[in-house]
Each structure stands twice: as structure tokens, then as C-alpha cells.
C-alpha positions as CSV (number, residue, x, y, z in Angstrom):
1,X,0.0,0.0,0.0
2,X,1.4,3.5,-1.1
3,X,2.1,5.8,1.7
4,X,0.3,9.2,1.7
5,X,2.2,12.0,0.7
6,X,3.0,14.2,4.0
7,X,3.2,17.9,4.0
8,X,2.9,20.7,6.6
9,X,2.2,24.1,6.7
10,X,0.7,27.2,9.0
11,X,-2.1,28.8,7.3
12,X,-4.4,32.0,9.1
13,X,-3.0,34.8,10.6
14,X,0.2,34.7,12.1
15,X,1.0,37.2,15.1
16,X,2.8,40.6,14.9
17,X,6.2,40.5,16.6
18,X,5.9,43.3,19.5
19,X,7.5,45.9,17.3
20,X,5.1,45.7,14.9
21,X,1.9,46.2,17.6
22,X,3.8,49.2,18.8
23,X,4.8,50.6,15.6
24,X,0.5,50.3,15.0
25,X,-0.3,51.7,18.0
26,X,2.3,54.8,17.7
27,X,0.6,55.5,14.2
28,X,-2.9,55.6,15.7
29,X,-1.0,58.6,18.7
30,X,0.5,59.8,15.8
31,X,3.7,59.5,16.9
32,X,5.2,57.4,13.2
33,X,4.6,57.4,9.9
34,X,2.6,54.7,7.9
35,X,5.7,54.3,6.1
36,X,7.8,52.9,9.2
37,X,5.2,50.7,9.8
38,X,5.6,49.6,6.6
39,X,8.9,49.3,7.0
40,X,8.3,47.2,10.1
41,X,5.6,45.0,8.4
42,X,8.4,44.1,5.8
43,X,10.7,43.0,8.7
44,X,8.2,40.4,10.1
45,X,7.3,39.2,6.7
46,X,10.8,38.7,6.1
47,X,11.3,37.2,10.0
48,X,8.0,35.0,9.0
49,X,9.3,33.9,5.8
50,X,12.7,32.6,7.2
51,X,11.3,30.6,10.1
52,X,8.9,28.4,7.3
53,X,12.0,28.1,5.3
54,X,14.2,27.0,8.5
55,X,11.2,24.8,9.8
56,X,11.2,23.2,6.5
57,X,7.7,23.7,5.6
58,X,6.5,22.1,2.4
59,X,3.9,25.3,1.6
60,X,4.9,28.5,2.9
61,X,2.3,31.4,4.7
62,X,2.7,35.4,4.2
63,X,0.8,35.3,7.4
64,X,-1.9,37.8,6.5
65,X,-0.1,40.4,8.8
66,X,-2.5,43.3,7.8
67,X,-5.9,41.5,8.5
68,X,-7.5,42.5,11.5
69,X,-9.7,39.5,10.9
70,X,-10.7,37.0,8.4
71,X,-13.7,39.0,6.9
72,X,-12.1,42.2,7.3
73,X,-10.8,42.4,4.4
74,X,-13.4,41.8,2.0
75,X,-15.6,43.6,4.0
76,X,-13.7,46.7,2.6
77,X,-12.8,45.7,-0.8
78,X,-16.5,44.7,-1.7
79,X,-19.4,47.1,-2.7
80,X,-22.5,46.1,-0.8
81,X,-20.7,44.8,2.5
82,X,-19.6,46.7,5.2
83,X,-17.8,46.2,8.4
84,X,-20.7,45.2,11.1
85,X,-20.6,45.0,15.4
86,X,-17.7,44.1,16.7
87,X,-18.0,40.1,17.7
88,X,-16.5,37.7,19.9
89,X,-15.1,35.1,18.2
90,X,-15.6,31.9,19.3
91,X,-14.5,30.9,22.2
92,X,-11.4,33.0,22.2
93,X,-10.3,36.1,23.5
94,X,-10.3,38.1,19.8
95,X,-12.7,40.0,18.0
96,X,-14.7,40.5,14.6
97,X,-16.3,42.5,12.7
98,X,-19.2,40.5,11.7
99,X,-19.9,41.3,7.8
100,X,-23.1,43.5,6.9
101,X,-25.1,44.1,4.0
102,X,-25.2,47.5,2.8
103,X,-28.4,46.7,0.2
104,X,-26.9,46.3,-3.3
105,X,-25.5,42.6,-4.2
106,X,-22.1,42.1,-2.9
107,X,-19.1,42.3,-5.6
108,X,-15.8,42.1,-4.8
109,X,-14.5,45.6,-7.0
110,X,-10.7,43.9,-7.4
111,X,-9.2,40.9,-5.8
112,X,-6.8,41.3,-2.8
113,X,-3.3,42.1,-3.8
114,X,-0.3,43.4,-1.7
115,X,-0.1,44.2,1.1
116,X,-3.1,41.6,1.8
117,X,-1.4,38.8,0.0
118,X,2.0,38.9,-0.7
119,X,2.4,37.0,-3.5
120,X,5.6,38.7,-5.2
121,X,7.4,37.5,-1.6
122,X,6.5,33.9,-2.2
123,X,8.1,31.4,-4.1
124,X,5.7,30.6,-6.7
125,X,3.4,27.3,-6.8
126,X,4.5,26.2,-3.3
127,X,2.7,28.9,-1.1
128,X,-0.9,28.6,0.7
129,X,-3.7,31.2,1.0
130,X,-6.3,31.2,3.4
131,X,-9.5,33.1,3.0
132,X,-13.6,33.1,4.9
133,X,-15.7,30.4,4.1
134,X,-18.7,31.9,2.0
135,X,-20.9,29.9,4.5
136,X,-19.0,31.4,7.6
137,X,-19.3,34.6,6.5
138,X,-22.9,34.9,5.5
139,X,-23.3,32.4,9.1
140,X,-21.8,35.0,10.8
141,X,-22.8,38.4,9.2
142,X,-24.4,41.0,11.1
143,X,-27.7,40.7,8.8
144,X,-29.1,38.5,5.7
145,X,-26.0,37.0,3.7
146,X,-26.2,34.4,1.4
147,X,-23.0,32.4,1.1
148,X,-23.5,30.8,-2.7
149,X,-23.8,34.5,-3.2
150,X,-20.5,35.6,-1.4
151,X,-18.9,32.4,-3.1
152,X,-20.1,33.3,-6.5
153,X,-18.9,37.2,-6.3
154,X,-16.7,38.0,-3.3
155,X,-14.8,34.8,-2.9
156,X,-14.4,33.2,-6.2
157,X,-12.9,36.0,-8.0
158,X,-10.1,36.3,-5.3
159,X,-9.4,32.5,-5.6
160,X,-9.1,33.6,-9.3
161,X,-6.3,36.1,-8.7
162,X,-4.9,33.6,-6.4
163,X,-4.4,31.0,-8.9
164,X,-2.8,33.3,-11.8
165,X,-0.1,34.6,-8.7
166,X,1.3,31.1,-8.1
167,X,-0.9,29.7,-4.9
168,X,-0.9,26.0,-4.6
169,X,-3.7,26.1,-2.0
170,X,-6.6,27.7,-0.7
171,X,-7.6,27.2,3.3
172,X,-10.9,27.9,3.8
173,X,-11.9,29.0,7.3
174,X,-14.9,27.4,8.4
175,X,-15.8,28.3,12.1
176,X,-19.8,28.3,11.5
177,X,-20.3,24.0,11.6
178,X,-20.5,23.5,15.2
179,X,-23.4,23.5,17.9
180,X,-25.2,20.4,16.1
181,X,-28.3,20.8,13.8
182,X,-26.4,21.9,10.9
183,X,-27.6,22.6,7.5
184,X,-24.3,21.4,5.4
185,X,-26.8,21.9,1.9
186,X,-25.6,26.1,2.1
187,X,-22.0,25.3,2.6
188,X,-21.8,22.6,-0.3
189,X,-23.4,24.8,-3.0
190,X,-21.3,27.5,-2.2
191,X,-18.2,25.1,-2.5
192,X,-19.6,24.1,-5.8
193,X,-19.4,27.5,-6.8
194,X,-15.4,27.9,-5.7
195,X,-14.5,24.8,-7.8
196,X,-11.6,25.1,-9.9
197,X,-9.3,27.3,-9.8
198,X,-7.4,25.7,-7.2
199,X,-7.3,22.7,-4.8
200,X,-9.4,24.3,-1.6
201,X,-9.0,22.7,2.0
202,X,-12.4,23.6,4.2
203,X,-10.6,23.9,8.4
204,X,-12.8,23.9,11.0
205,X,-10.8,25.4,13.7
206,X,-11.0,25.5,17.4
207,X,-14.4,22.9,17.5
208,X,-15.3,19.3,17.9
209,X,-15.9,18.4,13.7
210,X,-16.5,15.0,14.9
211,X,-20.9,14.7,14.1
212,X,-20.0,16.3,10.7
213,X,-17.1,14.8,9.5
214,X,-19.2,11.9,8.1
215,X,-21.3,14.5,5.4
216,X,-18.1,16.9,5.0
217,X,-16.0,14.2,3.6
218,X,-19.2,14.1,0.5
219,X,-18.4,18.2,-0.8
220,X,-16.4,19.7,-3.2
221,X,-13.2,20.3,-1.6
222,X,-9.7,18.6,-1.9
223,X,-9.0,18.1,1.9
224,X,-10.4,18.8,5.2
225,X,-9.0,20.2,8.4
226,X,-9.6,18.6,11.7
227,X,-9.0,20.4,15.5
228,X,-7.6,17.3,17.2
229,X,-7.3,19.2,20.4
230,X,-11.4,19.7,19.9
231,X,-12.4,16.4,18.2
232,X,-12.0,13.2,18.9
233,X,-9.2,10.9,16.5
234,X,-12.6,8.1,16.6
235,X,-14.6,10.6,14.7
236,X,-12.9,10.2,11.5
237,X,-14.3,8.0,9.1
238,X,-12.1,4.9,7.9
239,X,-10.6,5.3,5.5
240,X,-10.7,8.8,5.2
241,X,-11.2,9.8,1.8
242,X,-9.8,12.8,1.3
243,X,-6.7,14.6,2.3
244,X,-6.5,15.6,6.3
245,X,-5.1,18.6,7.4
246,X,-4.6,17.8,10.8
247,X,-4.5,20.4,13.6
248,X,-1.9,18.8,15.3
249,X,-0.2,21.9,17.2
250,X,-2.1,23.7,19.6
251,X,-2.9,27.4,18.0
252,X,-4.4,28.9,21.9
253,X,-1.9,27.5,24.3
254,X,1.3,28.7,24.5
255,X,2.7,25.1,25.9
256,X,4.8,23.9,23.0
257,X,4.6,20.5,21.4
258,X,7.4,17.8,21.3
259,X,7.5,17.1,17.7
260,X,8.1,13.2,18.5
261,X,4.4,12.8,20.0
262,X,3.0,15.1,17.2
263,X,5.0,12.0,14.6
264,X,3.6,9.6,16.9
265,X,0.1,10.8,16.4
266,X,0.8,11.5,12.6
267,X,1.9,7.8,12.2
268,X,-1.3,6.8,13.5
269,X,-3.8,8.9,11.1
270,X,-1.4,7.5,7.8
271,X,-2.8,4.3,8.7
272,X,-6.5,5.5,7.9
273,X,-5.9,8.0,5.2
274,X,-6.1,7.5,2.0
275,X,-5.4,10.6,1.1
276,X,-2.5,12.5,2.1
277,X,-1.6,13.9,5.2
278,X,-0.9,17.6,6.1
279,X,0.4,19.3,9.5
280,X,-1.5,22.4,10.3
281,X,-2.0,24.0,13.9
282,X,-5.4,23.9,14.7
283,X,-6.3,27.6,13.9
284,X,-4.8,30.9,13.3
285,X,-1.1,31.3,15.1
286,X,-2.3,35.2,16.3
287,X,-3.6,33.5,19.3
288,X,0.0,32.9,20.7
289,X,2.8,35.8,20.9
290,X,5.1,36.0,17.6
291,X,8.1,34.5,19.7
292,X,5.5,31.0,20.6
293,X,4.3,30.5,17.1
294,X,7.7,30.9,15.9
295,X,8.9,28.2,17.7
296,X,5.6,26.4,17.1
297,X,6.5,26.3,13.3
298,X,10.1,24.9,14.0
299,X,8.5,22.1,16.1
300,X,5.5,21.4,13.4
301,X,8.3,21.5,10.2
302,X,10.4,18.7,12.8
303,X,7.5,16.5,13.4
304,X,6.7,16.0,9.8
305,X,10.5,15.9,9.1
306,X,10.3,12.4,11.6
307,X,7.7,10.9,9.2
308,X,9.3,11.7,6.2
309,X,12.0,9.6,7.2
310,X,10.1,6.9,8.5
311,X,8.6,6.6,4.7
């Protein structure tokens, strides 16, 4: 029996270094210039960029340093959305602002380029986006969204841009699936409506994916993430069809993982896959300081480094 391929990565939102926060807050006293924030921005991409390079990670993250959230973003770029009340997200100590309709049909007006993606600063074909789920953001929206809408005129046309700009992957945040009684019929025809311009994982972080994982394995998407900190290794269906990004370092605890036990538990879930298997933390790094996740990504790019080897 072939082995899965075995790959890691750390998509989401990575965590500004301490200079960077206070370079942000001096602008807001006015006491910089948007310029040496800029400046500063450039030094944790380039920080970023070395430590997935040392950690030898197979996909590398620009780490979204200018989102305030996941919906942010589009929230500005698009006519008919608009930044809504500020929300709790999750169970987590950070905030969103959840996406509102403004009345006209949302349309992205042109896809996210620097500074939101970064895609001149990464080596081309073998680096990893991460955007909202439609679904999550209409789920989430401060009023009446519909996410095969969102998928059809916000989302898809930024996956578009992503592909032509050398991205190998698109994470898709889904943090709308748990609490039980879920509809998965929205969230599969908006996938439908994503398909093919580039391989696109769905991630549920920071939840227990375990009651849906049977249905989410049937929709359009190349590979699903799994919080196994949140959801129970049982769960999974055998074999697992698809590939797994599995959330296998701890994105809200600062405790850091030994890379052997994270191998350990990666040599187990090769045994049920039959597609491949991918490293992820379990969510966005931005929950951890800068000098964590840094470390965090050295430990991940080890552990998968131990199965390679094994193969």
C-alpha cells in the first residue's frame, strides 16, 4: 500500500512580533509614519518567511499580517458589505467584525493584492492562502447574507487572482459548523461555486468536527482540516477519503509540542488515510505571541521531518 504524501504548513493569521503592535499603536497617537510601519511590516514578513524556510515547511504562509480578521478584508474591498458589530469570536479572547449588507449585491471591485497577499514574496506554486468560508461569512454576518452569493462574487474571483499569482492552495476557514443541527446543503453549493481554480481545504478550527465529518467528507473540496485538540481521533471516518489537514499543534496555548508525540500521532492517522496527510496548527497562530508561534512552526516542520523519514 502507497504511503500518503505528507506535507505541513501554518495557514491563518500569524501574530505581529511586539514591534510591529507598537509601531501600530504609535501610528494611531501619531507619533510614526505609515511608512515605518511599513517598514516594520516588511521586517516580520521577512522574520515570517525565514522561520517556514528553517522549519522546513513544504507550503509557505505570508501570514496575513494586515488582516484584523478574516472577513475584514473583503468587508472593505467589496461594494455592498460593510464592516458590522464588533464580535466575539468563538471561544477566544479576539474579536470580529461581523460582515453587513449595505443593500446592493455584494461584488468584490478587485481581488486582494499586496499588502493583503504577498504574492511577489513567495516562491511561486508552493505557497498557501487562506481566506472566509462563504458559508462562515454569511453564518456570521451582522444581517441576511447568502453564502453561494459571497462564493459566486466576493470569494471566487479572489481565488481567481490567487491562482494566476502562483498559490498552490486555498484554506478555507470554516468556524460556522459546530453546535449540532447543521444545514451542510448552504456550505456545499457555495463550495460548488469555488471549484476550480485551485485545490481548496475547508478547516474547522477551534471545535469538535466529529458529528459532521461523516457529510463533509461528501463536498467539493480537496482536503479537510480537523481540530484534534477539539475532536475526537474516533470521529474520523475509515478510511478517510480525502486529504486531512490535521491540527496537530495547539494554536491557543502557548505550551509547546514535542515534535516526537506530534509524529507519533501523525503515524497513526497515515494508517487510515487514503489521502494525504498535512500538519497544520489547529487555527490561526495570532492566538499565541510571535516568539510562541515561531517556535511552534520549527516544532511542526520537525515532526513531519520524523515521518518523512520513517517513509
Amino acid at each position: 500500500m502507497e504511503v500518503p504524501e505528507i506535507k505541513a504548513y501554518a495557514p491563518g493569521i500569524y501574530p505581529r512580533s511586539e514591534e510591529l503592535v507598537q509601531a501600530t499603536r504609535d501610528l494611531d497617537r501619531g507619533r510614526t509614519t505609515r511608512e515605518a510601519v511599513e517598514r516594520q511590516r516588511q521586517r516580520d514578513l521577512a522574520s515570517l518567511l525565514r522561520a517556514q524556510e528553517e522549519a522546513g515547511l513544504d507550503y509557505l504562509s505570508d501570514g496575513l499580517l494586515v488582516w484584523q480578521d478574516i472577513f475584514r478584508p473583503f468587508c472593505e474591498a467589496a461594494r455592498g458589505l460593510e464592516p458590522g458589530p464588533l464580535t466575539r469570536f468563538l471561544n477566544t479572547n479576539t474579536f470580529y467584525r461581523a460582515p453587513a449588507a449595505t443593500g446592493e449585491p455584494p461584488t468584490l471591485e478587485g481581488p486582494l493584492g499586496p499588502p493583503y497577499f504577498e504574492a511577489e514574496r513567495l516562491p511561486r506554486g508552493r505557497w498557501v492562502a487562506t481566506l472566509p468560508s462563504p458559508h462562515a461569512m454569511a453564518a456570521f454576518a451582522a444581517d441576511g447574507l447568502d453564502a453561494g452569493e459571497l462564493a459566486r462574487r466576493v470569494i471566487r474571483p479572489q481565488i481567481e487572482w490567487l491562482a494566476e499569482n502562483g498559490c498552490a492552495l486555498v484554506v478555507l476557514q470554516e468556524a460556522a459548523l459546530f453546535g449540532g443541527n447543521i444545514d451542510l446543503q448552504p456550505l456545499g453549493a457555495a463550495l460548488e461555486e469555488l471549484a476550480g481554480p485551485l485545490p481548496l481545504a475547508l478547516q474547522l478550527p477551534f471545535g469538535d468536527a466529529g458529528e459532521a465529518l461523516g457529510e463533509l467528507v461528501e463536498l467539493n473540496v480537496e482536503a479537510i482540516g480537523v481540530d484534534f485538540y477539539s475532536t475526537d481521533v474516533e470521529a474520523l471516518p475509515r478510511p478517510f477519503p480525502k486529504a486531512l489537514l490535521a491540527g496537530v499543534i495547539d494554536a491557543r496555548n502557548s505550551l509547546l509540542e514535542d515534535p516526537r508525540e506530534v509524529a507519533k500521532f501523525g503515524r497513526a492517522l497515515l494508517a487510515e488515510l487514503e489521502g494525504e496527510l498535512h500538519l497544520v496548527p489547529n487555527g490561526d497562530l495570532q492566538f499565541v505571541p510571535e516568539g510562541i508561534a515561531r517556535q511552534k512552526l520549527a516544532r511542526l516542520g520537525e515532526a513531519a521531518r520524523i515521518l518523512k523519514e520513517e517513509r
